[in-house]
Each structure stands twice: as C-alpha cells, then as structure tokens.
N, C-alpha and C positions, 0 to 999 in steps of 0.2 A: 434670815436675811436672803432676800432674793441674788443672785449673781448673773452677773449679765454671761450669754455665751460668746464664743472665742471670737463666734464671725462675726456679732454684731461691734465687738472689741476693735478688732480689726477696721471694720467697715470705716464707725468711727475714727479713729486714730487719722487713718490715710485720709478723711476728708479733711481732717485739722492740718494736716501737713500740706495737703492740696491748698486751702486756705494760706496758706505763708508762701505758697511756692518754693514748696521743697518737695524736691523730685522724691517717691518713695514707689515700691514694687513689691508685690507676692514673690518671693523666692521657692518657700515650698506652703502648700495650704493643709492643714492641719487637719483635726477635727473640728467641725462646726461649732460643737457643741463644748466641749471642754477640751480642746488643745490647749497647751500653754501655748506660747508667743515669746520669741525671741528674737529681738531688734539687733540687725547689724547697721551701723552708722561709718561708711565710708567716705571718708575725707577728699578722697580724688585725688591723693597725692603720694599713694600704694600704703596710707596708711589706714586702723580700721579698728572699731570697738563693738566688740559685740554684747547684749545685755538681754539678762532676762528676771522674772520675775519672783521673787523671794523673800521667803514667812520670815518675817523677822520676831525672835522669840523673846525679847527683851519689850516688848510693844504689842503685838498680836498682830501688827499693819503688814500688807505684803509691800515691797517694796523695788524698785528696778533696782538691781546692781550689775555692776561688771562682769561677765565671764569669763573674758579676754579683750585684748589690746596688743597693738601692734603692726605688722608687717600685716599685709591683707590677708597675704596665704597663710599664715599662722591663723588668723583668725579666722579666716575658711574653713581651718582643720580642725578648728576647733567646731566649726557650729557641724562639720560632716560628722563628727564623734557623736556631737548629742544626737541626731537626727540618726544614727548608726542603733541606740537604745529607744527613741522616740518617735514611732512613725506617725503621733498624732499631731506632732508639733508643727507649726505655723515658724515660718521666716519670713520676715522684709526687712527688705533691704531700704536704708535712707541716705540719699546722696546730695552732703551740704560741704560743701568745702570750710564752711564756718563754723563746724561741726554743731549744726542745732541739730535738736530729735524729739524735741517738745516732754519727753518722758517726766518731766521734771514740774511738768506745768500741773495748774490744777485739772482735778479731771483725769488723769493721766496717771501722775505718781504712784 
C-alpha cells in the first residue's frame, strides 16, 4: 500500500481548513517525506488540545488521539517535549474558537 508523504498530508489538510475558513499555520515543518504531524487546536480562550497520530492495535487503523488538553502553555510543553525527541515532526497550529479541526472528517481520520 502506497502512503502518502507528510508534506503532501499536510498540504492537504490546511487547504480543507482553508475551505471552511479556519485559520490554521505551519508551526514547525517536519520532514517532507515521513514526518509524523501533530495538530494543536487552539480555542482562543488560553485554552488548547493537542493531537497526533496513533497505530491502534485492536484494529490496525492509525488513528488521531489526544496528547494533551488544557491550559495552552501546558500544551505548548507538551508539543516542546515531543519536538525535544523529534526533529522530523511537522506542527500546526488550528485556531477555531468552536473548536473544529476536521481530524475527525473523512479523509482525515
């Protein structure tokens, strides 16, 4: 099975968000080619979830979960940590005060 690469992942994503008009941003840029991706979704209201993408072993599917939640700067510290062992990893940042982030949608998931 073919896998798509991180940037064209990426590329994607943010024109789908572009399409709803939800503001979203490169925070850090990965590896092109096989970075994971880890979505922070800030609420605009200092609060803030971060997620990323994870083999679920009861299924085989990978699928988006939580890494953290919370206070923004907690979850800032949180995505500094991963980014501290991962210097291939890709961040954006989505800012919906409604808290959408499409991760959920088809395509996506």
């Amino acid at each position: 099975m073919t896998r798509l690469t991180a940037r064209f992942w990426v590329d994607a994503y943010l024109a789908r968000l572009r399409f709803q008009d939800i503001p979203a941003f490169v925070v850090a840029h990965g590896d092109d080619t096989a970075g994971a991706v880890l979505v922070k979704l800030n609420t605009l209201d200092g609060q803030a979830m971060a997620f990323q993408r994870s083999f679920d072993l009861m299924t085989g599917d990978r699928k988006w979960m939580e890494l953290s939640s919370g206070a923004e700067a907690d979850v800032d510290a949180s995505i500094t940590k991963q980014r501290s062992f991962d210097s291939d990893l890709w961040v954006l940042e989505v800012e919906d005060r409604a808290g959408r982030h499409l991760l959920d949608e088809p395509g996506l998931e």
